[in-house]
Backbone as a ProteinNet text record, in pm:
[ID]
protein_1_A
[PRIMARY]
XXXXXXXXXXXXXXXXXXXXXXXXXXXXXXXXXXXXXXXXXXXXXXXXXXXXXXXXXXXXXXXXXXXXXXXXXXXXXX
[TERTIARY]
-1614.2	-1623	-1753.9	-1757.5	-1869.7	-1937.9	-2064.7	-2112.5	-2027.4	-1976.9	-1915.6	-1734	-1739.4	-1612.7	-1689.4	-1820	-1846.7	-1887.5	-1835.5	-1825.6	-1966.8	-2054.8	-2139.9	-2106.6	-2181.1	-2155.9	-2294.3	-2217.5	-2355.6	-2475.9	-2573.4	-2683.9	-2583.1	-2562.4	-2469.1	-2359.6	-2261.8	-2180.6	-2244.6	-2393.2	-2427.4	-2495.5	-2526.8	-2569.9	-2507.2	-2375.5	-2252.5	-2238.9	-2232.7	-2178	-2297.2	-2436.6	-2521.6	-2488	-2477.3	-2455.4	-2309.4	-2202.3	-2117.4	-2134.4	-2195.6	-2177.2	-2283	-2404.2	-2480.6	-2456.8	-2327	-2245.4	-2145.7	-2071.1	-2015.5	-2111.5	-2199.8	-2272.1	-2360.4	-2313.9	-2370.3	-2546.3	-2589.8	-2725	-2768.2	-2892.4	-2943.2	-3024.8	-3068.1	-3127.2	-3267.8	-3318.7	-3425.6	-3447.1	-3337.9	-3305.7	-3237.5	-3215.8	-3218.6	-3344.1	-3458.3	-3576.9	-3623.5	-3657.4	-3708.9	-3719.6	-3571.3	-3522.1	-3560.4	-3625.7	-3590.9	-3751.3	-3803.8	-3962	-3982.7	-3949.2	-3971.6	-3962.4	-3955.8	-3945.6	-3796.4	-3768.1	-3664.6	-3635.9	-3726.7	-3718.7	-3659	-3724.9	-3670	-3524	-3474.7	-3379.9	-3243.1	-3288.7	-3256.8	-3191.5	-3346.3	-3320.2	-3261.6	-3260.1	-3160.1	-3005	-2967	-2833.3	-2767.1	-2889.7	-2882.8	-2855.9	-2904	-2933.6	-3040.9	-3156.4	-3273.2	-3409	-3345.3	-3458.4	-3346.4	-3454.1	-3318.6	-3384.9	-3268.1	-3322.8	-3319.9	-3453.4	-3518.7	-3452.1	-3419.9	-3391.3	-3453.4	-3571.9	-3590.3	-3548.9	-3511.3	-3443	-3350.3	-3260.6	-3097.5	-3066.9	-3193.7	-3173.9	-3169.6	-3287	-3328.3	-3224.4	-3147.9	-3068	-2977.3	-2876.2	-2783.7	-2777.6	-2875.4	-2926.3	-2926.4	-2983.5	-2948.5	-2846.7	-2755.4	-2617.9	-2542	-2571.5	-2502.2	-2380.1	-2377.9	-2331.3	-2360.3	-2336.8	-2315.3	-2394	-2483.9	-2540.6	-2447.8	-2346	-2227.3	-2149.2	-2129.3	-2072.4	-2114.5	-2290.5	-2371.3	-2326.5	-2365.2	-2367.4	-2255.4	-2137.2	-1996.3	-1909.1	-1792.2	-1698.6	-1607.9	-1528.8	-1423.5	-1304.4	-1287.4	-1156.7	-1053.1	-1002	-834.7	-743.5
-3186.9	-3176.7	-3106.2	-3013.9	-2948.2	-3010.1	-2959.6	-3022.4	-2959.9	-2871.8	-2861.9	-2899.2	-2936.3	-3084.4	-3220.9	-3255.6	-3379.1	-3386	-3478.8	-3515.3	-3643.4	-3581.1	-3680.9	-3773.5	-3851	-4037.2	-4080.4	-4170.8	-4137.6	-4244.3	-4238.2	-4338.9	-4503.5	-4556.2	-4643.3	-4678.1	-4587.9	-4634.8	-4651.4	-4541	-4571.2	-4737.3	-4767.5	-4913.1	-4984.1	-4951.1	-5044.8	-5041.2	-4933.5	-4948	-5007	-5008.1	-5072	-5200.3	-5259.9	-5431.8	-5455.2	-5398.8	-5428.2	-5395.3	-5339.2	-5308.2	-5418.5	-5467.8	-5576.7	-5697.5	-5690.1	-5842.8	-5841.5	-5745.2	-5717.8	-5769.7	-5765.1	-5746.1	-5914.3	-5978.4	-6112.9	-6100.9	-6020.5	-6011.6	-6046.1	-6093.8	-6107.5	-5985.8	-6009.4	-5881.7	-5891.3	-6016.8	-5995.7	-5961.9	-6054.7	-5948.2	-5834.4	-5742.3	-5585.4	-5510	-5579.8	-5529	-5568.5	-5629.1	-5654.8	-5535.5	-5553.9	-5455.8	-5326.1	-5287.6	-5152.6	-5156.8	-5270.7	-5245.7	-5202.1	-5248.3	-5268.9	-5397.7	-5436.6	-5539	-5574.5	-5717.8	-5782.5	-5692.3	-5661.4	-5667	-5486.2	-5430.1	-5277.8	-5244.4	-5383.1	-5345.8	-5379.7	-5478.1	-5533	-5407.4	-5321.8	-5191.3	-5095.5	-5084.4	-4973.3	-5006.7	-5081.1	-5168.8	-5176.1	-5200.8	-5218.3	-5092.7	-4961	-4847.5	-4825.9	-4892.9	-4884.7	-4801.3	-4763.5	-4671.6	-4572.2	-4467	-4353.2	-4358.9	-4336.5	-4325.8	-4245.5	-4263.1	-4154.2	-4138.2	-4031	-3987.1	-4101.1	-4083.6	-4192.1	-4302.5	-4388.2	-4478.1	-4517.2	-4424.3	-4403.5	-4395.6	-4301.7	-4343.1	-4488.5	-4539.9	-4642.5	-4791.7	-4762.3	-4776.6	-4789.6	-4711.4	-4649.7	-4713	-4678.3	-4771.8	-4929.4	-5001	-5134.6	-5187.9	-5114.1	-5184.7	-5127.6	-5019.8	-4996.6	-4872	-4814.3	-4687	-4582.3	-4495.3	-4388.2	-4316.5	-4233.5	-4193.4	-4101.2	-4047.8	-4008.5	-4133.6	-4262.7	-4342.3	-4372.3	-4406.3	-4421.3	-4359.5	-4188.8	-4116.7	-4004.6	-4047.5	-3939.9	-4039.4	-3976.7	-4008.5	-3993.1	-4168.9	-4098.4	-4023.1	-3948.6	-3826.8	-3929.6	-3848.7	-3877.9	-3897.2
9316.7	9173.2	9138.5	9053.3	9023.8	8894.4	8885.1	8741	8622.3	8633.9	8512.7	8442	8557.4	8574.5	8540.7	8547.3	8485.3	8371.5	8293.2	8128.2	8141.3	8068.5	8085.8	7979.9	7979.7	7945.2	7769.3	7730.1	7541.5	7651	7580.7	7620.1	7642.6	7570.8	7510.5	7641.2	7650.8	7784.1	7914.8	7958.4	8066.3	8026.4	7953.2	7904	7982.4	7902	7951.9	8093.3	8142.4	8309.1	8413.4	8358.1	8412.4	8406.7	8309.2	8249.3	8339.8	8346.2	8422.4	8584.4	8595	8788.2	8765.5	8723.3	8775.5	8778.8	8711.5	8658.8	8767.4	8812.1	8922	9081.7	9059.4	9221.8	9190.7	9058.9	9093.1	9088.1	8927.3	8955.7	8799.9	8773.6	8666.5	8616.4	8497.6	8483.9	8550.7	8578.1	8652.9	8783.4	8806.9	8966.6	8985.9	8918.5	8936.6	8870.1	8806.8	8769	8879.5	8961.6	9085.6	9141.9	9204.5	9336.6	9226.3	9165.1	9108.9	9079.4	9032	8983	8867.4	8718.5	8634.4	8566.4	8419.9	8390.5	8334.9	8324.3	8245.1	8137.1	8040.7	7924.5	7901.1	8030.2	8066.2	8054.2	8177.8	8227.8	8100.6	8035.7	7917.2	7777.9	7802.5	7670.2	7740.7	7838.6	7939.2	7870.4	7911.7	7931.9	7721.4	7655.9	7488.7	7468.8	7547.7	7511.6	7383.9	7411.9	7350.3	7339	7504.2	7600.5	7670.9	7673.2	7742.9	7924.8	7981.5	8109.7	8174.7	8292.4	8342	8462.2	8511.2	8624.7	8734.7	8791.2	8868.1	8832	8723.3	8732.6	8724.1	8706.7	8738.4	8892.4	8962.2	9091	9141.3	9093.6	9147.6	9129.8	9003.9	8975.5	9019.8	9045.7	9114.4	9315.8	9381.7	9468.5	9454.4	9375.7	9379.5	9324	9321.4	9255.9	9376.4	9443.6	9550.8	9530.7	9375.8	9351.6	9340.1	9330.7	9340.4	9179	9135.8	9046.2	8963.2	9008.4	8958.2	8905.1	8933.3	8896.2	8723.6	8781	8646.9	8524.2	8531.7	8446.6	8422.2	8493.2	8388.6	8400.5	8340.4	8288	8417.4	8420.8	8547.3	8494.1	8655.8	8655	8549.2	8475.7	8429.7	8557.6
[MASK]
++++++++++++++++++++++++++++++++++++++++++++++++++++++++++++++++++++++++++++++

């Protein structure tokens, strides 16, 4: 799939898919600020879509949930 086959995602849904894959993998929000190294309250406005996120922490992200950074940030295939 090329980048211009991926439909990126509003601030807002990647929110959402954070809050669900961490609810999925059995984690609090403090324990994915841990493993990632920021705070509760970070991981909190990430997820609200309060704070926009940074590349490194989409990685970092993306890594402790155990997906894929494509997962994070587009839209799946139809």
């Amino acid at each position: 799939m090329t980048s211009s086959e991926l439909e990126r995602l509003t601030t807002v849904e990647i929110g959402s898919r954070i809050r669900r894959w961490r609810e999925r993998r059995g984690m609090t929000q403090t324990t994915l600020a841990e493993k990632i190294g920021v705070s509760q309250v970070q991981v909190s406005s990430l997820e609200r879509a309060y704070r926009d996120l940074r590349v490194t922490t989409a990685l970092d992200l993306a890594q402790a949930l155990g997906v894929s950074l494509q997962t994070l940030v587009t839209k799946d295939p139809a």
